[in-house]
GUGU-638380 format. One record per residue: residue in one letter; x, y, z of N, C-alpha, C in turn. Coordinates in steps of 0.001 Angstrom, whole numbers, plus 500000, padded with zeros to 6 digits. Example, Ala and Ser with C-alpha at 12.3 -4.5 7.8 and 13.67 -1.06 7.14 Angstrom:
BEGIN
   type      n_X      n_Y      n_Z     ca_X     ca_Y     ca_Z      c_X      c_Y      c_Z
      a   513190   494310   507800   512300   495500   507800   513200   496700   507800
      s   512850   497750   507080   513670   498940   507140   512900   500030   507870
% end
This chain:
BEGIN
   type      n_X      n_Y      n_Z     ca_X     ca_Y     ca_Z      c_X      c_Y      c_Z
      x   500849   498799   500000   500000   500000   500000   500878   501243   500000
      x   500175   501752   498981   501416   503243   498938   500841   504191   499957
      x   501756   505650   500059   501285   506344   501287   500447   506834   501278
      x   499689   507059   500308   498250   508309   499731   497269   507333   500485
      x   497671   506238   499702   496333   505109   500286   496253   504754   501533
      x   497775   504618   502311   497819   504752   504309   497004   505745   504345
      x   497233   506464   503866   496521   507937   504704   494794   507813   504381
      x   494131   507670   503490   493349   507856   503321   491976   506702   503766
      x   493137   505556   504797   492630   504737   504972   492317   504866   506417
      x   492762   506045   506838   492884   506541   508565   491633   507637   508154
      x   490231   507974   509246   489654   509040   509619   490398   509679   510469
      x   491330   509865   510943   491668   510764   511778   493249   510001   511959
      x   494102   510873   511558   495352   510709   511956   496439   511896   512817
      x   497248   511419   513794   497664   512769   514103   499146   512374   514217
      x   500042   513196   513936   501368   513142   513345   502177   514263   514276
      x   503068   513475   515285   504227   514388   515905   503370   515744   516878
      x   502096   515150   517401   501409   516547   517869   501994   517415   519054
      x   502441   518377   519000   503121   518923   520638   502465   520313   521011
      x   501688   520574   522387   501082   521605   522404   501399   522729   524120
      x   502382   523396   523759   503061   524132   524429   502407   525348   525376
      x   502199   525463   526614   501658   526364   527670   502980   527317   527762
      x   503406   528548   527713   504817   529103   527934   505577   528202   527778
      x   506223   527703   529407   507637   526429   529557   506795   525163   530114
      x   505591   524918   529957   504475   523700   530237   504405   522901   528780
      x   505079   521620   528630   504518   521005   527408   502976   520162   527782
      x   502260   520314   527685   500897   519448   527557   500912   518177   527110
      x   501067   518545   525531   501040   517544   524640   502620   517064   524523
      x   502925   516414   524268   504408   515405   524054   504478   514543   522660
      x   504827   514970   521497   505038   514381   520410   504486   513594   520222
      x   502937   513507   520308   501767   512102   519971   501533   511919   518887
      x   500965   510674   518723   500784   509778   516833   499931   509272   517695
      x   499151   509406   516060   497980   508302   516421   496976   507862   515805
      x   496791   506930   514967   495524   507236   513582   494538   506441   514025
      x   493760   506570   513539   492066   506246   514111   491101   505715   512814
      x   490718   504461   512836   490484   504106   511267   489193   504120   511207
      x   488184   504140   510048   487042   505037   509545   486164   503659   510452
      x   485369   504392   510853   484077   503595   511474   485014   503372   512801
      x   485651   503263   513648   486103   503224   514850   485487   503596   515537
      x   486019   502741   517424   485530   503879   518050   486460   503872   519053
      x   487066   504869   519464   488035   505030   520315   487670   505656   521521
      x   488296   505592   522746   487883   505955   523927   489847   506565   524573
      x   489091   507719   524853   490838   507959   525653   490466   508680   527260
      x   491603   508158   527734   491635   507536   529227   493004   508420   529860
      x   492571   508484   531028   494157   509210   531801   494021   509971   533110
      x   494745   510184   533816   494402   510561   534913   494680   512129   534691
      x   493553   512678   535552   493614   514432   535354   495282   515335   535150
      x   494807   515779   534275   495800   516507   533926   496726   515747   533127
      x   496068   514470   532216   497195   513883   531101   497482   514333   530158
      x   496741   515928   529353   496105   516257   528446   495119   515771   527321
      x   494087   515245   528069   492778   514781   527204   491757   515947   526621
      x   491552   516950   527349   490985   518108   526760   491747   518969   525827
      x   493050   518599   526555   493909   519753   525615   493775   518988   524133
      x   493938   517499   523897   493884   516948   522880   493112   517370   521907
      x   491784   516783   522722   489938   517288   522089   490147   518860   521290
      x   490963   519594   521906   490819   521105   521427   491915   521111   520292
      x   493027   520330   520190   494019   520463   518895   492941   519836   517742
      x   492242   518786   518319   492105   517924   516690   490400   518444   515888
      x   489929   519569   517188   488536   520126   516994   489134   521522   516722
      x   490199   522321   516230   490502   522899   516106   490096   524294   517494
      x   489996   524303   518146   490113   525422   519544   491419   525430   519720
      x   492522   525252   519897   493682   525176   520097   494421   524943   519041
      x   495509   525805   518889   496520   525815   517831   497792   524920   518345
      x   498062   523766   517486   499407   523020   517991   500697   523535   517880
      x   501283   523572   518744   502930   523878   518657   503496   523546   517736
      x   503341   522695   517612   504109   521608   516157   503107   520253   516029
      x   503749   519844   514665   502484   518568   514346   501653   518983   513560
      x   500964   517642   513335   500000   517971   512102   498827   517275   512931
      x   497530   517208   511984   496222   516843   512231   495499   516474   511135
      x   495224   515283   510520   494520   514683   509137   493665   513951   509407
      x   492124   515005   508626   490853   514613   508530   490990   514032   507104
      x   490430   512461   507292   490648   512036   505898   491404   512433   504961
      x   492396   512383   505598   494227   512798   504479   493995   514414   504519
      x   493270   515070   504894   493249   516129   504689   493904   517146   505973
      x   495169   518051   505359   495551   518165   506895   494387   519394   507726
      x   494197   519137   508350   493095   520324   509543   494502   521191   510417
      x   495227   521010   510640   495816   521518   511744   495976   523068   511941
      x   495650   524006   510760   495337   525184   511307   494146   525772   510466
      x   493071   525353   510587   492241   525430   510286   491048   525760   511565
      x   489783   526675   510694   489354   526756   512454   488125   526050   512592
      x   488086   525796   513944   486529   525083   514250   485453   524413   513098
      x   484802   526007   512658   483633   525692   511780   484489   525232   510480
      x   485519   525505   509975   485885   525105   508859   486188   523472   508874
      x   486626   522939   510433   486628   521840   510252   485073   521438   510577
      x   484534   521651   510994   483107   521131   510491   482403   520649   509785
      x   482634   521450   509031   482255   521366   507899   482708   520520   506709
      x   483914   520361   507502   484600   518809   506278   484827   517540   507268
      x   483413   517706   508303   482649   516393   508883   482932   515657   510149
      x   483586   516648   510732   484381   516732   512153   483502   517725   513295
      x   482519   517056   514181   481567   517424   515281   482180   516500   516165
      x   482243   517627   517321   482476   518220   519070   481323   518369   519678
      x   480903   516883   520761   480220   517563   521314   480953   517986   523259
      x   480533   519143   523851   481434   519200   525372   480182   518687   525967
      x   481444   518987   527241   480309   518204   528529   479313   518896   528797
      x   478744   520469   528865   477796   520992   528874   476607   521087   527552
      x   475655   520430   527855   474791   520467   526508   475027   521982   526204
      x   474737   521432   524334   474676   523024   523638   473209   522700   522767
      x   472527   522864   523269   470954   522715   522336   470418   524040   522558
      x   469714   524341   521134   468730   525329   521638   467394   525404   522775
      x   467306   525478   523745   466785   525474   524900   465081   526044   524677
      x   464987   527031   524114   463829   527768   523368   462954   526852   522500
      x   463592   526122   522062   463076   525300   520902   462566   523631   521252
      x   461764   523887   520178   461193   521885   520690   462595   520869   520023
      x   461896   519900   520819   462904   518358   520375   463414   518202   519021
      x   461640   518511   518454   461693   518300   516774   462736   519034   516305
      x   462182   520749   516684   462690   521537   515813   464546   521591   515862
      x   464774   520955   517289   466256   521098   517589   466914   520275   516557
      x   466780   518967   516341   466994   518112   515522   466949   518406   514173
      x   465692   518982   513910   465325   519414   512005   466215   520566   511902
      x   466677   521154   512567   467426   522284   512242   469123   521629   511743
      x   469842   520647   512557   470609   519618   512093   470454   518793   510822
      x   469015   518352   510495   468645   517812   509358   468969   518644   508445
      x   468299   519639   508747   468111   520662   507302   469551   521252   506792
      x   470472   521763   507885   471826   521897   507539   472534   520964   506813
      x   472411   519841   507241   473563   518656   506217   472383   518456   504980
      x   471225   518849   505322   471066   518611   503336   471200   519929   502448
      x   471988   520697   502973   472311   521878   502129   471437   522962   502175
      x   470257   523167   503351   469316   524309   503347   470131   525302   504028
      x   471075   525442   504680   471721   526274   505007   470614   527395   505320
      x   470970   528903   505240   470747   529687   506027   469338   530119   505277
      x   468979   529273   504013   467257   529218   503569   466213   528595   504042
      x   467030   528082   505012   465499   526688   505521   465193   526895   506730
      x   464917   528333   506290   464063   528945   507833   462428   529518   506198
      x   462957   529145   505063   461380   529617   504117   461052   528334   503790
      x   459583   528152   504155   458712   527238   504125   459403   525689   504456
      x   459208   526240   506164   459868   525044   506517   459380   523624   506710
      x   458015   524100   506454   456726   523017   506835   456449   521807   505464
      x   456738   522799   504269   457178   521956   503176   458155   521037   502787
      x   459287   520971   503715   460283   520670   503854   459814   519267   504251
      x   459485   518004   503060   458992   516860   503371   460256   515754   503905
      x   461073   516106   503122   462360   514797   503313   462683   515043   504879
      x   463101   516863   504892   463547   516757   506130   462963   516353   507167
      x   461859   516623   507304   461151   516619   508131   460792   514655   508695
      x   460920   514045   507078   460643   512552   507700   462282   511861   508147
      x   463373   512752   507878   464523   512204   508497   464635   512653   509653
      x   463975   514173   510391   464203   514193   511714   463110   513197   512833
      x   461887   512656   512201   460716   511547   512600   461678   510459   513068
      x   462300   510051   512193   463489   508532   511865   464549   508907   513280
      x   465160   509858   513105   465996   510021   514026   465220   510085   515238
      x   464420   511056   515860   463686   510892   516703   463434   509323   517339
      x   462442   508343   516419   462474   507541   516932   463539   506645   517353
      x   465176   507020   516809   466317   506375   517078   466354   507097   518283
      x   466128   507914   518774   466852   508332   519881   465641   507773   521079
      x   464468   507819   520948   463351   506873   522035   462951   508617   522415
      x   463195   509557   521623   462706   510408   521837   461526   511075   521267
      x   460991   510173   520634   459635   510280   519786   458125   511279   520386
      x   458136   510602   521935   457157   510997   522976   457536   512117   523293
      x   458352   513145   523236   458645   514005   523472   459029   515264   522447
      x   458251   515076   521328   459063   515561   520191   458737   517404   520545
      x   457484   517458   521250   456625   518895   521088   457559   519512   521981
      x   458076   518781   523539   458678   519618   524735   459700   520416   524298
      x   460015   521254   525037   461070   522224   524792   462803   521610   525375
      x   463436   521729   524407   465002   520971   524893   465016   521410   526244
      x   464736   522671   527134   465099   522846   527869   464241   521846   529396
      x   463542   521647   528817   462574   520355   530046   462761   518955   529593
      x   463775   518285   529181   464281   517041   529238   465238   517145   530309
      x   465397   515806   530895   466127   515475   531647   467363   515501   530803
      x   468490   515725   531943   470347   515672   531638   470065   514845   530715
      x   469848   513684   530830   470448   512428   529754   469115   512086   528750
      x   468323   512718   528775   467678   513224   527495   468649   514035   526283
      x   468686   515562   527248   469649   516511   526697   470791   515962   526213
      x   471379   515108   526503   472936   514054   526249   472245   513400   524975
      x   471381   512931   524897   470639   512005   523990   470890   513082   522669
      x   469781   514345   522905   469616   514936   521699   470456   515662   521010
      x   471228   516071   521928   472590   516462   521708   473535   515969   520765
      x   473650   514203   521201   474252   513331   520070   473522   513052   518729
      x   471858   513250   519207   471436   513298   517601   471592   513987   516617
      x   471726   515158   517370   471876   516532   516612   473456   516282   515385
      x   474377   515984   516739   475777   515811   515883   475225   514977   515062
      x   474697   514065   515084   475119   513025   513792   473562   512786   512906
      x   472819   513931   513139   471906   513838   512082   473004   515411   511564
      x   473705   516181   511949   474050   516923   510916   475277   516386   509772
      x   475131   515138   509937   476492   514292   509009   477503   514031   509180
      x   478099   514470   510700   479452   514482   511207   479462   512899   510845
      x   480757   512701   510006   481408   511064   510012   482376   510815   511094
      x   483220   512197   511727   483648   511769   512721   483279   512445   514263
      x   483118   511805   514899   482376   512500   516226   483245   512248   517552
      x   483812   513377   518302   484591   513835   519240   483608   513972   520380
      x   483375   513279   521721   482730   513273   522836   483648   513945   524242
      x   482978   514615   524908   483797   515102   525512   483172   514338   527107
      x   483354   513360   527544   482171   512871   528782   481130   512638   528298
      x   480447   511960   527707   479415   512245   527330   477931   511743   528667
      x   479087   510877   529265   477837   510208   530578   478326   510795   531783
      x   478895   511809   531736   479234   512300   532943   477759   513217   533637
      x   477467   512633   535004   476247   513369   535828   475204   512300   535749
      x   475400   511081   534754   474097   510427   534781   474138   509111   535469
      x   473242   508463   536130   472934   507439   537176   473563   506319   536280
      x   473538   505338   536928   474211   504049   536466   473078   503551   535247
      x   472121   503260   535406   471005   502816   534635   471028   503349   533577
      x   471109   504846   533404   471179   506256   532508   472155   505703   531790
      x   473800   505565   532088   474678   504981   531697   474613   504040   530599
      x   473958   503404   531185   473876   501400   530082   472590   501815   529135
      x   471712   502910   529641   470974   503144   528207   471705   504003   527453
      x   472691   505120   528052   473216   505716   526799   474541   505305   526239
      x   474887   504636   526572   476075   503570   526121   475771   503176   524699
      x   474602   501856   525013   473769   501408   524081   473268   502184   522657
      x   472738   503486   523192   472049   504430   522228   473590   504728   521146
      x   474661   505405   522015   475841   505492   521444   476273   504632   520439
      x   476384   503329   521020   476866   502384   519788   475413   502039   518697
      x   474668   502375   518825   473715   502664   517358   473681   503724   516664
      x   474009   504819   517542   474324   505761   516488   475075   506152   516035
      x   476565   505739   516701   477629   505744   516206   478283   504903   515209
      x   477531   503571   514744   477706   502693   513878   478091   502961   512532
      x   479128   502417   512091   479957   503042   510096   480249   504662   510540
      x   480298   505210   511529   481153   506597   511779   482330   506156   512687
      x   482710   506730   513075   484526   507276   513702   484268   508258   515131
      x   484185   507395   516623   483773   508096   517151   485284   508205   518489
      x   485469   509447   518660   486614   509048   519510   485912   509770   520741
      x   486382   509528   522454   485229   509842   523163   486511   510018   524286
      x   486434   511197   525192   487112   511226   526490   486039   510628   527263
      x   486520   509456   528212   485335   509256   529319   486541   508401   530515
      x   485690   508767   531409   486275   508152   532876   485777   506918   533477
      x   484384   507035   533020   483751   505741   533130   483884   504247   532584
      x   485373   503528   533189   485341   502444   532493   484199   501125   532413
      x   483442   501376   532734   482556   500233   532591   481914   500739   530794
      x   482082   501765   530391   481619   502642   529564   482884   502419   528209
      x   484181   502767   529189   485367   502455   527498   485284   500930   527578
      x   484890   499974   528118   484943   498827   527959   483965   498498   527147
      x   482845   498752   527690   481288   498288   526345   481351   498912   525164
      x   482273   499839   525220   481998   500812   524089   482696   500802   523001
      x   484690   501081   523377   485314   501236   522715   485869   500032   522146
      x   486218   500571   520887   487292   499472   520103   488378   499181   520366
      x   489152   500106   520903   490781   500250   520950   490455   501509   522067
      x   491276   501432   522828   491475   502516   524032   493003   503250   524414
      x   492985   504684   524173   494264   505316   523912   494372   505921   525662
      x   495509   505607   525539   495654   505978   527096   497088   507114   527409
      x   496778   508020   527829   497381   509402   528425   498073   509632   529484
      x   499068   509925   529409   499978   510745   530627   500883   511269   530862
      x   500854   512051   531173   501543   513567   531280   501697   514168   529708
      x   500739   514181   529071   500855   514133   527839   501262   513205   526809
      x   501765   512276   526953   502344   511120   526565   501174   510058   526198
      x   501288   509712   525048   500254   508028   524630   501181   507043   525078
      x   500701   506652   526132   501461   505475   526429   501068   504007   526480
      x   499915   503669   525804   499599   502663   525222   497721   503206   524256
      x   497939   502024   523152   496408   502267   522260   496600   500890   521751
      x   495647   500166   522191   495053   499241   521927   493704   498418   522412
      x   493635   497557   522459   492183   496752   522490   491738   497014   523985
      x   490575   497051   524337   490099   496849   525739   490774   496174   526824
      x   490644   494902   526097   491443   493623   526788   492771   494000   527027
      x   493588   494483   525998   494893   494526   526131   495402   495299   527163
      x   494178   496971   527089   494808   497500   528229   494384   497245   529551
      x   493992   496277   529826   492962   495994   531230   495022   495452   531651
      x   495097   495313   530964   496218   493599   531716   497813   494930   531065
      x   497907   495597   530562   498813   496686   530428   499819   497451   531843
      x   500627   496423   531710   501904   497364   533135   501601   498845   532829
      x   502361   499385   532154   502269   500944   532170   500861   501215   532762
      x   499400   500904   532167   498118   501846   532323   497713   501143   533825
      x   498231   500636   534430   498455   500090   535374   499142   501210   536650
      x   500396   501265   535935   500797   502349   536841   500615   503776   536941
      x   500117   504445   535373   499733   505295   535571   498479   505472   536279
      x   497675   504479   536248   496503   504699   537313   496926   504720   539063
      x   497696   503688   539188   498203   503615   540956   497974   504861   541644
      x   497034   503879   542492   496736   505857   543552   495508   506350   543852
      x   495003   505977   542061   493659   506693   541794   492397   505808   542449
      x   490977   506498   541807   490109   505510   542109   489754   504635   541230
      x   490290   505354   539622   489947   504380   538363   490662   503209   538425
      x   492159   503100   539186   493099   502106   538972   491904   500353   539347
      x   490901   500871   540165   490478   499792   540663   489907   498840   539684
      x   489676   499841   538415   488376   499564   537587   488922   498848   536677
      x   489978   499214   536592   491126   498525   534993   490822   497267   534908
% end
């Protein structure tokens, strides 16, 4: 395989990344490619740089050095919405939904963007037949059907978590960046949105910061693990359960128990 075709065979690759505070390195010369339909989960004890990561490859943060390739394409200084738009959605730990607005309309407004209505499909929106039966479809993927009239802002947290993720990926994101996504919700909450996750994340590329290993275990494919900026192991679930290093970088903590 020649190199055009390596590359283009990775959704997300990152090459030599280093991301510099004054005399604070964060990031530490990381690699790391992530192959299309994946789902990756990254792990580390506070302060490994996992957010700082989320913000180089979602473009909020400018890297010191290094590169960043969305489908061979390099992103690395490119901003936010521009990577967006070539199919790269962030969601953070604080929902971002319109609050004002119903379930439906939160969602159809995502619909209507990835089919190209852009800043017209606020005229005759009611005509708007396709969209309207792809935000129905999604809806019922999310078990949020019964609720389509309420206002985003009167769902429960892990409703809001729910629609939130619909939103990203009814607007076409192929690759989807989670920032916690089950952080605040009960155990039960958990194993339903776990579940919901891996259906809607299915044939996309989902890479996810979470703390909850009962969560990178059901979830992820391969699990990249962090410290002090450093990848110091990425591989299978299994592999890193039984991993010396992720082992010791946990010692201490409360996650170490969970490994």
């Amino acid at each position: 395989m020649n190199g055009a075709a390596a590359t283009q065979a990775h959704a997300l690759e990152l090459r030599h990344l280093r991301k510099r505070f004054g005399n604070t390195e964060i990031i530490r010369d990381l690699s790391m490619t992530i192959r299309h339909g994946e789902r990756v989960a990254i792990i580390g004890p506070n302060g490994a740089g996992k957010s700082t990561l989320f913000n180089l490859i979602s473009g909020g943060t400018r890297a010191t050095s290094g590169e960043v390739l969305l489908d061979g394409v390099q992103i690395t200084s490119k901003r936010s919405f521009e990577i967006n738009r070539l199919g790269l959605a962030r969601s953070f730990q604080i929902s971002n939904l319109f609050f004002n607005l119903s379930v439906f309309d939160n969602l159809r407004c995502s619909v209507l963007w990835s089919m190209g209505y852009r800043y017209a499909f606020w005229r005759r929106l009611r005509h708007a037949r396709d969209a309207n039966q792809r935000t129905e479809e999604m809806l019922e993927s999310l078990g949020l059907a019964h609720r389509r009239a309420e206002l985003a802002s009167r769902l429960s947290y892990a409703e809001q978590r729910a629609l939130e993720i619909g939103m990203t990926v009814a607007g076409g994101a192929r690759v989807i960046l989670l920032d916690e996504p089950t952080a605040g919700m009960s155990r039960g909450e958990t194993a339903h949105f776990t579940g919901l996750l891996r259906k809607l994340t299915h044939g996309r590329t989902l890479l996810t910061v979470e703390h909850d290993m009962s969560v990178v275990f059901n979830l992820a494919d391969r699990v990249a693990v962090l410290a002090q900026g450093e990848l110091i192991a990425f591989d299978t679930p299994e592999s890193i359960r039984a991993n010396a290093l992720v082992q010791q970088a946990y010692l201490g903590t409360a996650d170490a128990e969970l490994l």
